[in-house]
N, C-alpha and C positions, 0 to 999 in steps of 0.2 A: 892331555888337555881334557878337561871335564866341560864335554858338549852338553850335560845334563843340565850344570848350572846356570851354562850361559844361554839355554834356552828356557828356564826359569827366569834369570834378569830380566829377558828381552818382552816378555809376557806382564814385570812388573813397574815396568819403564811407565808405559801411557796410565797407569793406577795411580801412579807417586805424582805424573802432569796433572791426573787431575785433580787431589789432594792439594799441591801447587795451586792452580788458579784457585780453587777452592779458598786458600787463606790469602790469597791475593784477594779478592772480592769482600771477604768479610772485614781485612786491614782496610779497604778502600770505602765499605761503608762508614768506618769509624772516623770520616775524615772528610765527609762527603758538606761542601757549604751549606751551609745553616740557610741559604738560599730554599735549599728542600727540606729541612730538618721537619716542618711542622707535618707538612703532608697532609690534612685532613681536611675533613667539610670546608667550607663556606662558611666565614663569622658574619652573620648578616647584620649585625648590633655595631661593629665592623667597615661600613659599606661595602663588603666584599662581594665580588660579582662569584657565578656557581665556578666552584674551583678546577672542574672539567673541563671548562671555558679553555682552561689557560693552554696559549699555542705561543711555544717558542719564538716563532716571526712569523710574519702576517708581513708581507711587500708594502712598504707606504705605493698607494696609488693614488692616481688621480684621478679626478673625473670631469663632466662636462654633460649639462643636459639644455636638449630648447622642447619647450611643451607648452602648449595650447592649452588654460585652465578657462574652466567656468565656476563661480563662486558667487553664491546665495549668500542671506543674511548678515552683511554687511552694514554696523553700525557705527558710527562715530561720536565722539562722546557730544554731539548734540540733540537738537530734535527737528523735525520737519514745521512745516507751514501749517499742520493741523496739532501739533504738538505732542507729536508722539514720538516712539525712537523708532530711526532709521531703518529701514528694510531694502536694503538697496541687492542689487543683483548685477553681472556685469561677466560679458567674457574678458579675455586677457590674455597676455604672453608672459610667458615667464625665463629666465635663463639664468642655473644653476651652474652650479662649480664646488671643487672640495677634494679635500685628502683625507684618504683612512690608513691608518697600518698600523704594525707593530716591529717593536724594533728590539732585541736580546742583546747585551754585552755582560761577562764576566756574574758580574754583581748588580749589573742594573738593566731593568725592563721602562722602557717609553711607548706608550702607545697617545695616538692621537685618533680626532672623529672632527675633521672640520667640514662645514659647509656655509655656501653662503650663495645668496639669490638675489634677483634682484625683479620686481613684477609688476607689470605695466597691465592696466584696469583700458578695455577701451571706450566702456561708457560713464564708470567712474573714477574719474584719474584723481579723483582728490583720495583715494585708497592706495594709490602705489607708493612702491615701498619697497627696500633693501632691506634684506633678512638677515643674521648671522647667527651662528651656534659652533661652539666649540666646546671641544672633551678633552681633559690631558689628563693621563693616569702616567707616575711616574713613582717606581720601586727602585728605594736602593740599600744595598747590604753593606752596614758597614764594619760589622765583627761576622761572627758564629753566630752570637745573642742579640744584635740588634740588628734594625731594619727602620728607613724610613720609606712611608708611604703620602705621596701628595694627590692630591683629585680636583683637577679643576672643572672649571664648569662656567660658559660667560656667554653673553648673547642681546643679539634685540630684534624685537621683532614688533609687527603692526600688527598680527593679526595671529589666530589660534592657526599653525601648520603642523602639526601631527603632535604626536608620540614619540620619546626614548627607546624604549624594550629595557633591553640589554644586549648593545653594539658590544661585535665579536672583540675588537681590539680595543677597549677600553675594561681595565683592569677594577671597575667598581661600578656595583649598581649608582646609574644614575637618579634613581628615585631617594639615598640615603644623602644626596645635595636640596637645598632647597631650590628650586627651578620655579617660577610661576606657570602654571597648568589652567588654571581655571580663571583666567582675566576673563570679563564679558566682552569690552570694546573693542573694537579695529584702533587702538590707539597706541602709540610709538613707547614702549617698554624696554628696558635697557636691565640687563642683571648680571648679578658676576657671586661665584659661591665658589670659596678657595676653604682646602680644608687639609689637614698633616694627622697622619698620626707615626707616633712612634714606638713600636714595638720590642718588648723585652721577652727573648724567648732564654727564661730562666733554666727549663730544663725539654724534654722531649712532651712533657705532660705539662707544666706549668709555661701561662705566659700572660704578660701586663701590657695594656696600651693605654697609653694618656695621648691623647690628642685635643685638637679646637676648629671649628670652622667660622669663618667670616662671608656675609654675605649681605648682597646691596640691588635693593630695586629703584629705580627710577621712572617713573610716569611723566609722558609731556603734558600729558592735562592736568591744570591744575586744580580741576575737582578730585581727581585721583589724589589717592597719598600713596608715597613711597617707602619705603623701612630699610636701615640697618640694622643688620644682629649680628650676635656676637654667640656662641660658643662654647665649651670646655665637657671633657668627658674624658674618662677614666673606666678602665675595667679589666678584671681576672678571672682567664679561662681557665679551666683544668679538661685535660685528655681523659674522659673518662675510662674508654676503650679505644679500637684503634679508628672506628669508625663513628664515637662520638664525643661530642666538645660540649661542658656546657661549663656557666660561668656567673657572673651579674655585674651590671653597671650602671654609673650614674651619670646624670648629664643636665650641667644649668645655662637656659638660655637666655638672651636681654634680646629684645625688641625697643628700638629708637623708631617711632613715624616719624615724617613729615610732614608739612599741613595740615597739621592737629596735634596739639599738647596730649601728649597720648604714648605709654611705652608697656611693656607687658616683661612679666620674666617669669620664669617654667622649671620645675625642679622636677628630673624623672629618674627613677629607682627601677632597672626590668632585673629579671632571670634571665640570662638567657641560653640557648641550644643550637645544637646543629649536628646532624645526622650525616654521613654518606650513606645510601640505602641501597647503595651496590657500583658497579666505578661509572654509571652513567648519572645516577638518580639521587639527588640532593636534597633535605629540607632543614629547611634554618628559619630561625626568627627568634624573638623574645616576649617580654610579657610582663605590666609591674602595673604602677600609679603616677600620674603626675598631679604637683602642683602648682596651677599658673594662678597669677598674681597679676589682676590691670590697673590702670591708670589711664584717663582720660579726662579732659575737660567737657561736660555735657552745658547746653544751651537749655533753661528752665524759663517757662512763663513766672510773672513776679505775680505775688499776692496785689489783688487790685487796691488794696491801700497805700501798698508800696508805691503800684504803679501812680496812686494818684500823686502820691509825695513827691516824688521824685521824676517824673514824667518818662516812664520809659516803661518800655511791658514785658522784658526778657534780660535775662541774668546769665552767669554762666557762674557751674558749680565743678568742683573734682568730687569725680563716680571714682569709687574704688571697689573693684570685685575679685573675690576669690574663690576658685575652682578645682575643686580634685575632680580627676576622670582617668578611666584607666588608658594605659599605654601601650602600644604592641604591636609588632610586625610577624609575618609570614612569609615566608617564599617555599615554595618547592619548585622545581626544576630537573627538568629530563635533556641533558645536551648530547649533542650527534655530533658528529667528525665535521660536518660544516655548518652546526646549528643548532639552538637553542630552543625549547620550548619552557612556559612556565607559569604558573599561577602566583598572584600575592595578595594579601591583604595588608591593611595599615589603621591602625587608630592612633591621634595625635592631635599638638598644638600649633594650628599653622598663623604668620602675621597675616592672613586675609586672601584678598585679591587684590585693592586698590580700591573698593568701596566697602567693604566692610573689612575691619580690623580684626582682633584676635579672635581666633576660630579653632572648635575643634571638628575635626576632619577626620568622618572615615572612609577609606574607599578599599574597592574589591577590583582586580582586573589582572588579565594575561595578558600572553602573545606568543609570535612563532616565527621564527625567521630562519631560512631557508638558502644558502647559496652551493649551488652545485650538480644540478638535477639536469644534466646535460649541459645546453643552452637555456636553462630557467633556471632565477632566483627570485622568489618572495617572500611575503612577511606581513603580517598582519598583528594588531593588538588593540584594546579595547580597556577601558576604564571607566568606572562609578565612582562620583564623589558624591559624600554627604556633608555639609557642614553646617555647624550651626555657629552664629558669631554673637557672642557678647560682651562684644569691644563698645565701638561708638555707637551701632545700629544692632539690636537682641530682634535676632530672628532666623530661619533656615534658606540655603540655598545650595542648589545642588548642581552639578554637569557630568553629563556621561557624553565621551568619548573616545571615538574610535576607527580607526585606519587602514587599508590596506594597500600595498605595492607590491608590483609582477615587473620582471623585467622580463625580456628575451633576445638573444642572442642572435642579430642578423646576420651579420659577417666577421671576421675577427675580433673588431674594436667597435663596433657601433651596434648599440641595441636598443629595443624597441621598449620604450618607459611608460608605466600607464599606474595612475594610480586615482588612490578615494577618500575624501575624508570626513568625517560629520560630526558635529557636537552639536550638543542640547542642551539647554541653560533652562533651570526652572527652580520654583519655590512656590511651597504653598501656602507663603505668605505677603509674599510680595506679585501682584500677578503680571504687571508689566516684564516680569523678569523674563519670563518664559520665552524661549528664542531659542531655533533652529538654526542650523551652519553646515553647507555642505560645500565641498572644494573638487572639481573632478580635474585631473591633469592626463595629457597623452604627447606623449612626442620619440624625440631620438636624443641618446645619451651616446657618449665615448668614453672609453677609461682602455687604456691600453692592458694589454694579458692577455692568457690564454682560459680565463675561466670567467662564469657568467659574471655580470654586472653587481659587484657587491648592495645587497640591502643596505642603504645607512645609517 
């Protein structure tokens, strides 16, 4: 017997297993679902939230809070006995509820962000009010090459109560829905932004999406107007490297008011990019021209010989104005094992507030949200808007605001909720505009698990 050889074999047995897994692993890449195939940045053109974000499952939880608020600047879309607008102030109770999570199967990702409130004013009760906000991000793969993506987004509310960020289980920046942010009133707003895209991932470096979003505001006041729009967008990335995406796309919108003959539509052209800047640190955005197109009905004093003719002293004409300005977003973003931080910018055509109509809108703001720091989870963000409208009213108005929540951990399931909020409403052309808002809340929250009380 040749012991020689067979202790050669025995020396070249675990070489040849590992040679073995070795093309195991490389067959297994080449097979691996198109679920990961893309792998890269963040398309922020897209609505894609930072791609680091992304966590297999996230537990749907629930939750449960009662808190003690006091809340300033409180107006309603009327005026007081001297004729001014309202500055009411007033403590309160409020009692929240809500589910977050996320949820993985095969080929399809659900994540959800619900909450809903409901807030009792004890010196102003004609201010109370039932809140709701909902988030639904839902991926589904339906070859190698294709994927569809939907992003909801619905809600109502009376009154300004925080900030978005970018919630951990919802698979898209909520800033790329239209959401109303900058309402002035305490007045009952209702909204809903549903939007699909559909992706063609042609090769490992090429891929197309054509998608549309629809969305709908509602005002109870009927000095307020309210808008439908409508949508459509198209666009082609290439992989430039392995850590960068850039591309260009185009995107036309329609604006419908209501309570005013009045509709607007927006043609925008960007480049756009997106960087991994190492496997934490993200920056994405774009960058182009739009061109928005208005219509409105304006109310005009008549020539006084008209008016003598004809006995009336005001008319009404169709304004029509057209707008190039440029286009462009930013993000950069740093995410952590439980959290997010991140900066953005935006230049854009928004339908308004509800008193002034088509607008273009730039704003600057972050945030940081935090859960896991023992028994503590918090989160803070802040935003600048600037806009100028010249729809039915030509002139600027602006609101900066911004947020912050702490929770902590008293005993398993109950913890100690406290939070801050404030916005400023100003123009330096309209001076009544100019209005402070501050909200402070403190109470006890539940949400069953064993880690702090999610931010939401």
């Amino acid at each position: 017997m040749n012991y020689g050889s067979c202790c050669d074999g025995s020396r070249e047995a675990p070489e040849i297993l590992k040679l073995f897994k070795a093309l195991v692993l490389v067959i297994s890449a080449g097979v691996i679902p198109a679920f990961a195939q893309y792998a890269g940045p963040a398309i922020l053109s897209r609505g894609e939230a930072p791609a680091a974000m992304s966590a297999p499952q996230i537990d749907f939880r629930p939750y449960l809070e009662v808190t003690g608020d006091y809340s300033t600047g409180l107006a309603g879309v009327t005026v007081n006995q001297q004729g001014d607008i309202p500055n009411n102030s007033s403590f309160g109770e409020e009692l929240t509820g809500g589910i977050s999570g996320v949820h993985s199967w095969k080929h399809t990702v659900l994540g959800v962000d619900y909450r809903g409130s409901y807030r009792h004013y004890n010196q102003q009760t004609y201010y109370d009010s039932s809140d709701q906000t909902l988030m639904l991000s839902l991926t589904h793969q339906f070859t190698r090459h294709i994927s569809l993506s939907l992003q909801e987004s619905a809600g109502m509310f009376a009154g300004a109560s925080g900030l978005f960020g970018l919630p951990q289980t919802i698979q898209f920046d909520p800033s790329s829905n239209y959401v109303p942010t900058t309402d002035f009133y305490d007045n009952r707003t209702v909204y809903l932004s549903t939007g699909a895209n559909l992706i063609y991932q042609k090769s490992t470096r090429f891929s197309f999406s054509f998608g549309g979003q629809g969305s709908l505001v509602r005002r109870r006041s009927s000095a307020l107007y309210g808008v439908t729009g409508a949508s459509a967008r198209g666009d082609v990335q290439y992989r430039w490297t392995r850590s960068t995406t850039v591309g260009a796309m185009y995107s036309f919108t329609h604006y419908d008011y209501t309570g005013v003959l009045s509709n607007a539509e927006i043609h925008t052209a960007t480049l756009t990019f997106a960087s991994r800047l190492s496997r934490w640190w993200e920056i994405t955005g774009y960058g182009g021209f739009s061109r928005a197109e208005s219509t409105f009905v304006r109310t005009v004093e008549l020539d006084p010989a008209i008016q003598a003719l004809l006995g009336v002293t005001s008319g009404s004409v169709v304004a029509h104005n057209i707008l190039y300005t440029p286009a462009g977003s930013i993000r950069i973003s740093r995410t952590f094992q439980r959290g997010v931080a991140y900066v953005s910018g935006d230049r854009g055509i928004t339908p308004g507030n509800g008193l002034f109509l088509t607008s273009t809108t730039t704003n600057a703001g972050g945030g940081y949200t935090f859960t896991g720091l023992r028994r503590w989870s918090f989160g803070a963000n802040a935003t600048q808007y600037w806009s100028n409208s010249f729809g039915n009213i030509v002139g600027r108005y602006d609101t900066l605001s911004g947020g912050f929540t702490a929770t902590r951990q008293i005993v398993h399931d109950v913890h100690f909720v406290a939070s801050f909020y404030a916005s400023r409403y100003s123009s330096p052309d309209f001076s009544k505009y100019n209005r402070p808002v501050y909200t402070a809340r403190i109470g006890l929250g539940f949400a069953p698990g064993d880690v702090p009380l999610r931010i939401w």
